[in-house]
MOPAC internal coordinates of N, CA, C and O (Angstrom, degrees):
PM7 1SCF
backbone

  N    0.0000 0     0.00 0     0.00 0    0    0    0
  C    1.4403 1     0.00 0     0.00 0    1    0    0
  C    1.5366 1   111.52 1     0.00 0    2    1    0
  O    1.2310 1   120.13 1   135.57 1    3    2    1
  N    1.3806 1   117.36 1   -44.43 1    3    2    1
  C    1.6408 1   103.18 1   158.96 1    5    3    2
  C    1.1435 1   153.77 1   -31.82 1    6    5    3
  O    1.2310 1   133.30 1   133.12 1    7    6    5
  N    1.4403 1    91.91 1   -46.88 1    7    6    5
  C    1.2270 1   106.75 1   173.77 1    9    7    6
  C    1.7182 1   126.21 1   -82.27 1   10    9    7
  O    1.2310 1   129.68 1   158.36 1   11   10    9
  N    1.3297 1    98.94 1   -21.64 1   11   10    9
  C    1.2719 1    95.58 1   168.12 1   13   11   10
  C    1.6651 1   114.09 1   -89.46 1   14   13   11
  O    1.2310 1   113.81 1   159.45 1   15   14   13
  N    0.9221 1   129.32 1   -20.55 1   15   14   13
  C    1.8688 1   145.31 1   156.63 1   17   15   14
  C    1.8725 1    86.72 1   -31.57 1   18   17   15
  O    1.2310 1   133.08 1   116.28 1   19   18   17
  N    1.2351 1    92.33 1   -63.72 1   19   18   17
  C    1.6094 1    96.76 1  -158.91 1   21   19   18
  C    1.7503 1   104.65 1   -75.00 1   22   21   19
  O    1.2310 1   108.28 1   150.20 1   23   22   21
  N    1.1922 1   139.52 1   -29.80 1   23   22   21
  C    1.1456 1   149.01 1   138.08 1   25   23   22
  C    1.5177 1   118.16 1   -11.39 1   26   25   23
  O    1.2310 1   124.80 1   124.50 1   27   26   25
  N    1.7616 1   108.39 1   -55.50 1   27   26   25
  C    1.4164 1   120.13 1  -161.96 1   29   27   26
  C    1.4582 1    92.42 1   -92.16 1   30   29   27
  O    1.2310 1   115.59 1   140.90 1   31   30   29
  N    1.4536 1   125.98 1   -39.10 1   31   30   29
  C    1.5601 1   125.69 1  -172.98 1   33   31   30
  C    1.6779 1   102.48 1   -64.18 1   34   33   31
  O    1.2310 1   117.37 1   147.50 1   35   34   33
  N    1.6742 1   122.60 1   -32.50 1   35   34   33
  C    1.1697 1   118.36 1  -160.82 1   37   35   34
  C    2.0243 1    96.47 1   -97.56 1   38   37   35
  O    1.2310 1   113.34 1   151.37 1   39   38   37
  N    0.9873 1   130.19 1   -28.63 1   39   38   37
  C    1.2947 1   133.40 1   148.11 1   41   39   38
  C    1.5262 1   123.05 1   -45.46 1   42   41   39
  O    1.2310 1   121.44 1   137.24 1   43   42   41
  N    1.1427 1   114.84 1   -42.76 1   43   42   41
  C    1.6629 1   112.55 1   176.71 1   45   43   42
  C    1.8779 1   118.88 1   -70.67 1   46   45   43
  O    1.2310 1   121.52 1   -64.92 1   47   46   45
  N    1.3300 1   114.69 1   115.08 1   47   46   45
  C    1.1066 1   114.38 1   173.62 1   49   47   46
  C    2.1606 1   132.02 1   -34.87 1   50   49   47
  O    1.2310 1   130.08 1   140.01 1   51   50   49
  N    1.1287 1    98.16 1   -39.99 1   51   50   49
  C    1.0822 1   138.30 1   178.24 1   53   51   50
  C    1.4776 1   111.37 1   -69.36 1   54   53   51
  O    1.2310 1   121.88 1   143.56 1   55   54   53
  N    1.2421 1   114.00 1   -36.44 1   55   54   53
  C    1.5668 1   118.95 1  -168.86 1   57   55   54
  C    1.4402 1    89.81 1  -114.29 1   58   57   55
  O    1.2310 1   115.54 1   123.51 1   59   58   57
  N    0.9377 1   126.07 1   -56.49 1   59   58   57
  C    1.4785 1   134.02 1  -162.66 1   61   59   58
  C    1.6484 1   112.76 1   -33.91 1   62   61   59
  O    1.2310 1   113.15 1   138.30 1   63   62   61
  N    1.2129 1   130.54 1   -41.70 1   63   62   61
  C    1.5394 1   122.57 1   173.33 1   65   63   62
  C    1.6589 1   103.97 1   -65.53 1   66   65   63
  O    1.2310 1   107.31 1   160.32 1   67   66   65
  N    1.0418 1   141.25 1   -19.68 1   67   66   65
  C    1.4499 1   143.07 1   166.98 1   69   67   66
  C    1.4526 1   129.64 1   -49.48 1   70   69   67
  O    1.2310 1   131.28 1   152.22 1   71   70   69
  N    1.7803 1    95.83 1   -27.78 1   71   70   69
  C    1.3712 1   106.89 1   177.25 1   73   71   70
  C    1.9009 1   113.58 1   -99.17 1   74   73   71
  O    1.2310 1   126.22 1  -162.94 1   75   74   73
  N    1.2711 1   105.65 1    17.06 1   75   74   73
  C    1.4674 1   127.50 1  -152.37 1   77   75   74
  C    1.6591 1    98.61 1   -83.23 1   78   77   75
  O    1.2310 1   121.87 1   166.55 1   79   78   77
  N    1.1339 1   114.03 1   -13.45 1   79   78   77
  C    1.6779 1   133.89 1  -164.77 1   81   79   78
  C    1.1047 1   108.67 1  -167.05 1   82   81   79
  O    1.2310 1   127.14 1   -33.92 1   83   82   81
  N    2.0012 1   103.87 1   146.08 1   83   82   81
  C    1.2271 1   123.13 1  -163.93 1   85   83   82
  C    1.5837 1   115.82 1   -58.32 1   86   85   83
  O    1.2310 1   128.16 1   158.74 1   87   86   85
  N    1.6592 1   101.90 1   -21.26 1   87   86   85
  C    1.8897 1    97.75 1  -176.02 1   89   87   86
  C    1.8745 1   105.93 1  -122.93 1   90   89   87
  O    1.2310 1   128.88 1  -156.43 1   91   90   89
  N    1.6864 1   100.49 1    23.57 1   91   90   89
  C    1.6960 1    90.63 1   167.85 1   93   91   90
  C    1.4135 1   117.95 1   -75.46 1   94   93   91
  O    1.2310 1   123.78 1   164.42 1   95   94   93
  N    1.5258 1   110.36 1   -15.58 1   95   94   93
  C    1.5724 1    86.82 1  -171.77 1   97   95   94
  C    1.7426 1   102.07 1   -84.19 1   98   97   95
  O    1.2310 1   121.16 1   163.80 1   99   98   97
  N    1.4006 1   115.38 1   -16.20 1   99   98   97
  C    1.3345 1   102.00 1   166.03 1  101   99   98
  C    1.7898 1   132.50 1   -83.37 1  102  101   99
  O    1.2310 1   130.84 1   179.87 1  103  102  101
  N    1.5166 1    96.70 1    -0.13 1  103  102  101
  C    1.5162 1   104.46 1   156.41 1  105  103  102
  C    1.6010 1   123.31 1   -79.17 1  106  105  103
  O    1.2310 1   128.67 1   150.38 1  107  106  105
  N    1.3294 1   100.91 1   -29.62 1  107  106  105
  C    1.4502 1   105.48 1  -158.42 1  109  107  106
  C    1.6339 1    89.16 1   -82.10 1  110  109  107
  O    1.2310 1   114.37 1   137.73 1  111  110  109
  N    2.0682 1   128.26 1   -42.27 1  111  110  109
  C    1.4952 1   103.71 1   174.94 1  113  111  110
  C    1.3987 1   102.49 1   -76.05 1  114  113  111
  O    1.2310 1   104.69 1  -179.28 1  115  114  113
  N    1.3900 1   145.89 1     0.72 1  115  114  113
  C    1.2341 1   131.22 1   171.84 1  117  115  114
  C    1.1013 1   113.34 1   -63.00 1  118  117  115
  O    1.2310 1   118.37 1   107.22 1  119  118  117
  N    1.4558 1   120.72 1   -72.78 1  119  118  117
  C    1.3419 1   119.30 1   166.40 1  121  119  118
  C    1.5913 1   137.76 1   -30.34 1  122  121  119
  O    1.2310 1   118.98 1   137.98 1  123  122  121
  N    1.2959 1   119.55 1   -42.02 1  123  122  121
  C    1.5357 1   126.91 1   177.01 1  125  123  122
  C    1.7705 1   104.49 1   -71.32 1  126  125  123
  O    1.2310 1   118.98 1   162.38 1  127  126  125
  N    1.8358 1   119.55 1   -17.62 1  127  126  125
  C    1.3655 1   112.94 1  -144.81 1  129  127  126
  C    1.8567 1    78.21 1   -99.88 1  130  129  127
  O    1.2310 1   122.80 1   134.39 1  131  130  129
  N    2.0015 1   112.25 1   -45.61 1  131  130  129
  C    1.5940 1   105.52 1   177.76 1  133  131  130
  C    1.3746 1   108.66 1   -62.62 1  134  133  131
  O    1.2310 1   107.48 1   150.77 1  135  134  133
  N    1.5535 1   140.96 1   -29.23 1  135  134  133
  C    1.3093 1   124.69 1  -166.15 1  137  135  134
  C    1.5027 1   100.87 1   -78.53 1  138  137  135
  O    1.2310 1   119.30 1   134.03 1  139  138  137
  N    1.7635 1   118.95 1   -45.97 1  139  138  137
  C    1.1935 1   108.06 1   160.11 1  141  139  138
  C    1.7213 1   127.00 1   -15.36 1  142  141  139
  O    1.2310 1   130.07 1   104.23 1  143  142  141
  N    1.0423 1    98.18 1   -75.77 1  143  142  141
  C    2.0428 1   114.63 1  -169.34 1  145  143  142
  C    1.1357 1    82.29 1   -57.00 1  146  145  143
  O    1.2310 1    97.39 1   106.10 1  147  146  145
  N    1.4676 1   157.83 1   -73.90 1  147  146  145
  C    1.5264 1   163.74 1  -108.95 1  149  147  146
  C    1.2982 1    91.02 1    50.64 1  150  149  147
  O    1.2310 1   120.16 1   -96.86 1  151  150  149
  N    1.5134 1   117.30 1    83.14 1  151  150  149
  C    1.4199 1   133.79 1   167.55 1  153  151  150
  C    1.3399 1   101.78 1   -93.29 1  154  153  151
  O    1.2310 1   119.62 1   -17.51 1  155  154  153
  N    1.3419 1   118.33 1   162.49 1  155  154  153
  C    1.5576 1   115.69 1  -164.52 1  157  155  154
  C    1.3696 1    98.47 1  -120.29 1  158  157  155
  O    1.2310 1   116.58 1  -121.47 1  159  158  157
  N    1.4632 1   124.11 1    58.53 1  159  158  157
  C    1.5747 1   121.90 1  -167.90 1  161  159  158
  C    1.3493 1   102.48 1   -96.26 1  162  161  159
  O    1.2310 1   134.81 1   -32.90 1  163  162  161
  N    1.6067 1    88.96 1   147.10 1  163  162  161
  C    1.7867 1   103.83 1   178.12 1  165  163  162
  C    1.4338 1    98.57 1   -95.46 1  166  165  163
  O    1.2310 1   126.24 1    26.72 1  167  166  165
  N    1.8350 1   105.61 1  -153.28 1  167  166  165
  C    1.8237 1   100.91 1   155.90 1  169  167  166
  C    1.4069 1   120.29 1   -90.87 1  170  169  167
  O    1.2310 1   128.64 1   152.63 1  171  170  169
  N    0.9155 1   100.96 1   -27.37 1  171  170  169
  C    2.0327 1    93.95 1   162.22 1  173  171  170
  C    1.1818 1   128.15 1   -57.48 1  174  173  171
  O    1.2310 1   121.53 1   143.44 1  175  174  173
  N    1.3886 1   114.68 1   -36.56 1  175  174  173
  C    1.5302 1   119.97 1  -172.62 1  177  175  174
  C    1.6504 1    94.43 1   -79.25 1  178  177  175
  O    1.2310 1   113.79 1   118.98 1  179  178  177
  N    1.2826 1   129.35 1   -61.02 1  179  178  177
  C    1.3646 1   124.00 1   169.08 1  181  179  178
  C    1.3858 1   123.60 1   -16.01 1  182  181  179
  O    1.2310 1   131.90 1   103.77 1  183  182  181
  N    1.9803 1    94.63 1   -76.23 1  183  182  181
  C    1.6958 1   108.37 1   174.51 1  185  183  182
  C    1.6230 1   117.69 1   -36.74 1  186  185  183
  O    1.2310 1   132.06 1   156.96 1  187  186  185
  N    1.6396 1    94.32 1   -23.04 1  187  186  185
  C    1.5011 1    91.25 1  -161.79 1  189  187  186
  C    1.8247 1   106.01 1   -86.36 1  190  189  187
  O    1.2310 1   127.18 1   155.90 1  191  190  189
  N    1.3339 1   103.79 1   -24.10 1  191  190  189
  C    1.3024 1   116.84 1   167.51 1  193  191  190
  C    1.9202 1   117.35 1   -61.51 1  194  193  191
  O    1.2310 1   109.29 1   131.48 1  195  194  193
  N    0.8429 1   137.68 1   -48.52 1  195  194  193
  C    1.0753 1   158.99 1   174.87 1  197  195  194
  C    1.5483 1   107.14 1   -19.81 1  198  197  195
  O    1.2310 1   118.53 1  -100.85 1  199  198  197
  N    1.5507 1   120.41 1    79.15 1  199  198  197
  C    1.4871 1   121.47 1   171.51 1  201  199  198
  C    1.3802 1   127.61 1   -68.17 1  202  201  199
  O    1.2310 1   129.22 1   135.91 1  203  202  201
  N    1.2261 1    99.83 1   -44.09 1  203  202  201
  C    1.6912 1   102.47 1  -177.92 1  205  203  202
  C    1.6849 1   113.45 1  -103.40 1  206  205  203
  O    1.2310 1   132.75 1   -45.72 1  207  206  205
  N    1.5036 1    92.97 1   134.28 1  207  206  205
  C    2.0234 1    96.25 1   177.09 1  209  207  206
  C    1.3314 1    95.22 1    57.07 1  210  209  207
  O    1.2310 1   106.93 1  -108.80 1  211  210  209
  N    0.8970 1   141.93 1    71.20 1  211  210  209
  C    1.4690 1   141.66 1   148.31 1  213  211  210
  C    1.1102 1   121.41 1   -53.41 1  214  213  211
  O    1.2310 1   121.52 1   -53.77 1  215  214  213
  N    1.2308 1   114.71 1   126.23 1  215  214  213
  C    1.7884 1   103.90 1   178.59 1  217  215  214
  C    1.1357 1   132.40 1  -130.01 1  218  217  215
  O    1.2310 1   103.14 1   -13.24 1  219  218  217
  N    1.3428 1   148.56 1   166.76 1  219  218  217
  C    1.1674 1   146.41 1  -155.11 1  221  219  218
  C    1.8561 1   102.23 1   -62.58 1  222  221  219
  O    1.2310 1   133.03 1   -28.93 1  223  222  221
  N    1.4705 1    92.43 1   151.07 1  223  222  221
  C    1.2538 1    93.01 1  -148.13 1  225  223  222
  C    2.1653 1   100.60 1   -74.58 1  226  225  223
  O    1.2310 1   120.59 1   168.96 1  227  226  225
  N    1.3642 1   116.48 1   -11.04 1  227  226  225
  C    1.3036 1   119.62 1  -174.69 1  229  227  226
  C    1.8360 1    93.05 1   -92.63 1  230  229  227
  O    1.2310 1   121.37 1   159.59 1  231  230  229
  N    1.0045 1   114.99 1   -20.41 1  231  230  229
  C    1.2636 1    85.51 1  -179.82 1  233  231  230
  C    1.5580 1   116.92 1  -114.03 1  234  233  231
  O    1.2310 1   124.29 1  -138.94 1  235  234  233
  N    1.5703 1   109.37 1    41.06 1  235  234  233
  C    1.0534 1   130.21 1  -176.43 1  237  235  234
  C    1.4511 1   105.68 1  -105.29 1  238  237  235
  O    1.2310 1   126.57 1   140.22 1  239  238  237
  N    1.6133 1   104.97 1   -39.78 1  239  238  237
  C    1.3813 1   132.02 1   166.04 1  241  239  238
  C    1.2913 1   115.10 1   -51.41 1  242  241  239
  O    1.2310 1   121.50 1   120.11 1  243  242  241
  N    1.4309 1   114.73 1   -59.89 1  243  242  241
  C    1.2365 1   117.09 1   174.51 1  245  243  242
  C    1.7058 1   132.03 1   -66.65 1  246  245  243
  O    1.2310 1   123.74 1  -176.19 1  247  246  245
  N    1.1650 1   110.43 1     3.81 1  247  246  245
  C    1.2476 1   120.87 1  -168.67 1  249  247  246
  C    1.7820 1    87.19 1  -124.68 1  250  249  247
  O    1.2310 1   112.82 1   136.67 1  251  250  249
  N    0.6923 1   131.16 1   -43.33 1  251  250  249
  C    1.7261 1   117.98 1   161.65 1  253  251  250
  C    1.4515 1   112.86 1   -55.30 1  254  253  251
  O    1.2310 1   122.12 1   127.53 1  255  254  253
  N    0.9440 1   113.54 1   -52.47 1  255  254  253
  C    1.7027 1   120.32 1   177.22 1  257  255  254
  C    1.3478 1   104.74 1   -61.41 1  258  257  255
  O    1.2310 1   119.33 1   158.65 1  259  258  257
  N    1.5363 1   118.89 1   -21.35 1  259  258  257
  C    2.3275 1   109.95 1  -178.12 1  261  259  258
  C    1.9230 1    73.72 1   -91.31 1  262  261  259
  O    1.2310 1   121.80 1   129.33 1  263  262  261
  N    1.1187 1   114.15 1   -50.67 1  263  262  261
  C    1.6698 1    93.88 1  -152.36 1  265  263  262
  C    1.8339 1   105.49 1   -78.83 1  266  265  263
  O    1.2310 1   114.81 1  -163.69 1  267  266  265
  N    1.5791 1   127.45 1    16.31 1  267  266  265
  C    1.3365 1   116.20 1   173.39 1  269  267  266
  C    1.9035 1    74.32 1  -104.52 1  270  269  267
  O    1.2310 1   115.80 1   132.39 1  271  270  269
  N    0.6845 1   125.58 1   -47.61 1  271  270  269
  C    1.7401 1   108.49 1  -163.07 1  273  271  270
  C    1.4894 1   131.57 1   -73.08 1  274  273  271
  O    1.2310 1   124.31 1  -169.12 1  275  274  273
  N    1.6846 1   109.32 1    10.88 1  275  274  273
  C    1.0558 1   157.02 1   164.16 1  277  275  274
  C    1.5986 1   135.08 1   -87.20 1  278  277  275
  O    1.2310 1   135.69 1   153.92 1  279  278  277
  N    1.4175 1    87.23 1   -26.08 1  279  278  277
  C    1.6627 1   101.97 1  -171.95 1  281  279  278
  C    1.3603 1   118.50 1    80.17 1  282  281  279
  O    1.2310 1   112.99 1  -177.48 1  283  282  281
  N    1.2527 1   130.85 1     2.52 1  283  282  281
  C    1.4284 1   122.25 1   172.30 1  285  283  282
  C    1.0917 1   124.51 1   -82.63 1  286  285  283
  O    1.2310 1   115.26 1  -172.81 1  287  286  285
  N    1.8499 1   126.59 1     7.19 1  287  286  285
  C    1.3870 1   121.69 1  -159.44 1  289  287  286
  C    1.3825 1    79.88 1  -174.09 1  290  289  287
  O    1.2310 1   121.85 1   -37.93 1  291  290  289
  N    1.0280 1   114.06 1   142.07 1  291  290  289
  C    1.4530 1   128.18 1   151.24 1  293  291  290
  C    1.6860 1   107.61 1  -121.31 1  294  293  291
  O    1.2310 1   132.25 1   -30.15 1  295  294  293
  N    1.5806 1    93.94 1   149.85 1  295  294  293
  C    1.5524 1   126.08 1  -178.54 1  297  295  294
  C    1.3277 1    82.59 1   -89.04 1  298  297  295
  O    1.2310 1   122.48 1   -14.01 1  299  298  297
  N    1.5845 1   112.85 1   165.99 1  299  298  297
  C    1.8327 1   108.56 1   142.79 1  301  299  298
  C    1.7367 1    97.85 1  -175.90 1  302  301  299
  O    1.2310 1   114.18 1   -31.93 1  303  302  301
  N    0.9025 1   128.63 1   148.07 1  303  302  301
  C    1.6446 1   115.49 1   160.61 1  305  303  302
  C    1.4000 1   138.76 1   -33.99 1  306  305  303
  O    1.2310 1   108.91 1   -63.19 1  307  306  305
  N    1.3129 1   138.37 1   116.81 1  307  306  305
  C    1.0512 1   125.06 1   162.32 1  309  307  306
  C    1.0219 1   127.83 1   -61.60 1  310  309  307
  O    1.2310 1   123.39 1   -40.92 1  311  310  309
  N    1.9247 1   111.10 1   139.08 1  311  310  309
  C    1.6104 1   118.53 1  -174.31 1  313  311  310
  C    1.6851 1   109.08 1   -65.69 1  314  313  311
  O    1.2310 1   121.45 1   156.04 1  315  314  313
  N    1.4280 1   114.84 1   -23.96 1  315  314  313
  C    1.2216 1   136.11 1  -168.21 1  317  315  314
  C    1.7867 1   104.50 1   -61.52 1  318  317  315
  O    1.2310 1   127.67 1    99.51 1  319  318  317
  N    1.6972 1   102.84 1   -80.49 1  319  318  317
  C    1.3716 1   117.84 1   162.59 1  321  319  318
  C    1.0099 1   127.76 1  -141.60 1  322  321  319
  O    1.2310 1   123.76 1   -49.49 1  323  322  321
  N    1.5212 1   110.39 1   130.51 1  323  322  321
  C    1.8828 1   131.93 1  -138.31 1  325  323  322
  C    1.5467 1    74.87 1   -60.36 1  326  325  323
  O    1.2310 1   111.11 1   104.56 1  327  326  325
  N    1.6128 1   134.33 1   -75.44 1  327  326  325
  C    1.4574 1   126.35 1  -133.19 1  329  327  326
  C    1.9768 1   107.27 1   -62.92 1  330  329  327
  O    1.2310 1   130.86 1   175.27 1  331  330  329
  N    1.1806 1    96.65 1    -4.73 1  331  330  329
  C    1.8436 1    99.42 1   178.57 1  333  331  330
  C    1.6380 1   110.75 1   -87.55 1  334  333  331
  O    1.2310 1   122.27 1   -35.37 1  335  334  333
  N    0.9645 1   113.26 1   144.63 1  335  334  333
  C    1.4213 1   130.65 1   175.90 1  337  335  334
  C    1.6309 1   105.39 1   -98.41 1  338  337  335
  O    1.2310 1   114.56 1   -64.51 1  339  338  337
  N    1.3429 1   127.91 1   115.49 1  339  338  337
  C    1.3257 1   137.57 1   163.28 1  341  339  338
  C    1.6820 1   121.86 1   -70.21 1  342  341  339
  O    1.2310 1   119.81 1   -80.03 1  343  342  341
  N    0.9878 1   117.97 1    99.97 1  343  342  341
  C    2.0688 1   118.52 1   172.18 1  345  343  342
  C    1.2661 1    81.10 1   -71.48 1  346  345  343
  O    1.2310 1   132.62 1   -39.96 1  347  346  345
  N    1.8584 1    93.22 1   140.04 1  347  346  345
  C    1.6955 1   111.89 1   147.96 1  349  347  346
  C    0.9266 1    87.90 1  -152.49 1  350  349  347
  O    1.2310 1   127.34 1   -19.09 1  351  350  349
  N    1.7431 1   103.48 1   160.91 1  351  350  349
  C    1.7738 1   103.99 1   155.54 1  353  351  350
  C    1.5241 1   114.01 1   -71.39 1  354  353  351
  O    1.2310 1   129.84 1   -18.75 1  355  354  353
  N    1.5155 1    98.63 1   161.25 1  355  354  353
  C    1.4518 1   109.60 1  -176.10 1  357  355  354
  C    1.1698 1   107.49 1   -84.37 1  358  357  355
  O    1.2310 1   113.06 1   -32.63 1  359  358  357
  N    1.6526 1   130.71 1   147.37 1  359  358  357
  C    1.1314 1   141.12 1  -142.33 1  361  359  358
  C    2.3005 1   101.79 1   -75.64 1  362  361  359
  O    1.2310 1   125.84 1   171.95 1  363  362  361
  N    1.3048 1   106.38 1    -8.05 1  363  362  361
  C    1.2997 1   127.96 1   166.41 1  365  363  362
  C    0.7592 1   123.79 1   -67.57 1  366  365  363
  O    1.2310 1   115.45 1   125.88 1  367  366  365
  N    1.7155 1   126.24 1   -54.12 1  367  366  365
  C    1.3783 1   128.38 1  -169.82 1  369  367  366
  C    1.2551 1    89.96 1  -108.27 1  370  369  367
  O    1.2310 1   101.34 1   159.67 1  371  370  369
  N    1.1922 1   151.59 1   -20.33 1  371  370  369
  C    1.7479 1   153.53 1   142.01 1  373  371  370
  C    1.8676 1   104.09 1   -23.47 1  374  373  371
  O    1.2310 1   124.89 1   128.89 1  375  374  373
  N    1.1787 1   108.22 1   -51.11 1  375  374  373
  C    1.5970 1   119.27 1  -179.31 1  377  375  374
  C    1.4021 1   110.81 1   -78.49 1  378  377  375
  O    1.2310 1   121.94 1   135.93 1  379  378  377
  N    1.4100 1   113.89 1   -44.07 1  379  378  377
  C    1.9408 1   104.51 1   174.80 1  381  379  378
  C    0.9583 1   110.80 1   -67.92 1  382  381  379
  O    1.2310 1   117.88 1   147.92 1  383  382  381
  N    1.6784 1   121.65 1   -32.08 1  383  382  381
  C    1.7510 1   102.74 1  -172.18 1  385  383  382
  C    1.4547 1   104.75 1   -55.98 1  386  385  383
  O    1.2310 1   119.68 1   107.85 1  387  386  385
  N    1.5459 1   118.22 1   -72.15 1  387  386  385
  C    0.9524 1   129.54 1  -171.02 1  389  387  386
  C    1.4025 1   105.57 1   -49.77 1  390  389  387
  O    1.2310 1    95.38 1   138.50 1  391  390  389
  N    1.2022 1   160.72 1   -41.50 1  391  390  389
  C    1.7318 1   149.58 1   150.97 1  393  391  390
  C    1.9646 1   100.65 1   -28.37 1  394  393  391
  O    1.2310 1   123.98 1   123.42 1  395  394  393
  N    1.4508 1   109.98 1   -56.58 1  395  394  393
  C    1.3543 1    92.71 1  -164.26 1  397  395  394
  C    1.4100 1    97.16 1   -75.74 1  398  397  395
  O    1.2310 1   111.98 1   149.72 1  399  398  397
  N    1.7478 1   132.72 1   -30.28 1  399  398  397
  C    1.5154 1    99.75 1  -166.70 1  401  399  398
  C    1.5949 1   110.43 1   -75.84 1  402  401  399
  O    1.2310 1   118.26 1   162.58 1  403  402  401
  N    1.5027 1   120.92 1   -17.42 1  403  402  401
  C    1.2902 1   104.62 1   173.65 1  405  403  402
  C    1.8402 1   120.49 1   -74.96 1  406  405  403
  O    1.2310 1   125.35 1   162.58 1  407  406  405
  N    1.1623 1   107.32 1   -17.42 1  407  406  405
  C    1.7068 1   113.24 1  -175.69 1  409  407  406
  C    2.0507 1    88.12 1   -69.30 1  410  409  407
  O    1.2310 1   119.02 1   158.72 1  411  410  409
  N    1.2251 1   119.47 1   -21.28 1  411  410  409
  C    1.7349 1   114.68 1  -161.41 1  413  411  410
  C    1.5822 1   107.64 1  -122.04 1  414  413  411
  O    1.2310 1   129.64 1  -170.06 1  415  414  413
  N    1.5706 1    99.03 1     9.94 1  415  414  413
  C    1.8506 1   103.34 1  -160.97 1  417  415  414
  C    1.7816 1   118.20 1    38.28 1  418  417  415
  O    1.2310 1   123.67 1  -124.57 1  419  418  417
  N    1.0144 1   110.56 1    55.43 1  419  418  417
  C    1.2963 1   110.27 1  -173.03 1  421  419  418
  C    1.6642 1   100.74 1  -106.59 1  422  421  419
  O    1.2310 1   119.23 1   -84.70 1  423  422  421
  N    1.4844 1   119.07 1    95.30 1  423  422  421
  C    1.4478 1   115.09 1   164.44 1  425  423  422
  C    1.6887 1   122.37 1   -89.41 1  426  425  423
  O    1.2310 1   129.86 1   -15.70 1  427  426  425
  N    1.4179 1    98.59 1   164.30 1  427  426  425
  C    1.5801 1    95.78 1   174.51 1  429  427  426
  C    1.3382 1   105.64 1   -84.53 1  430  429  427
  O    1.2310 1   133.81 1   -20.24 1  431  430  429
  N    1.4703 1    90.92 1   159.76 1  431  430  429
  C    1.4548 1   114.18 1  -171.05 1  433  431  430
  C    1.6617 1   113.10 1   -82.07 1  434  433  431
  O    1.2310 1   120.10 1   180.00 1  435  434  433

């Protein structure tokens, strides 16, 4: 069943740049797990999250910047504090995850 989980995540347009690098698929549940909490993460606080394949911290940047200009992530201001930038997923790939974890019953933990 994993592997096909990961099958359907790497098939979905929407999800599919996530698997593009060794630590997107742990951005992509990072992201759904801080928007969950309504965590107030910038890209540092993210980067700083980042367990698996960690990577240099500019080209962590740069791979947020291909996946906000893409639509898989949006940047935006925090309501919290204007000078921070908020990661979320984009309300697109926000909707495929959740399509594939219900097609696999896959809830968060």
């Amino acid at each position: 069943m994993e592997l096909e989980f990961l099958l359907a995540l790497n098939k979905n347009i929407h999800l599919k740049p996530f698997l593009d690098k060794p630590y997107g698929l742990n951005l992509l549940f990072l992201l759904d797990t801080l928007e969950n909490e309504e965590s107030d993460n910038g890209i540092e606080d993210t980067f700083d999250k980042i367990l698996i394949s960690k990577p240099k911290k500019l080209a962590f940047v740069q791979y947020s910047t291909h996946l906000a200009k893409i639509d898989a992530i949006t940047v935006n201001s925090s309501p919290i504090k204007k000078s921070k930038k908020n990661m979320r997923l984009s309300k697109k790939s926000k909707k495929a995850l959740i399509s594939v974890r219900k097609k696999f019953n896959v809830k968060l933990i």
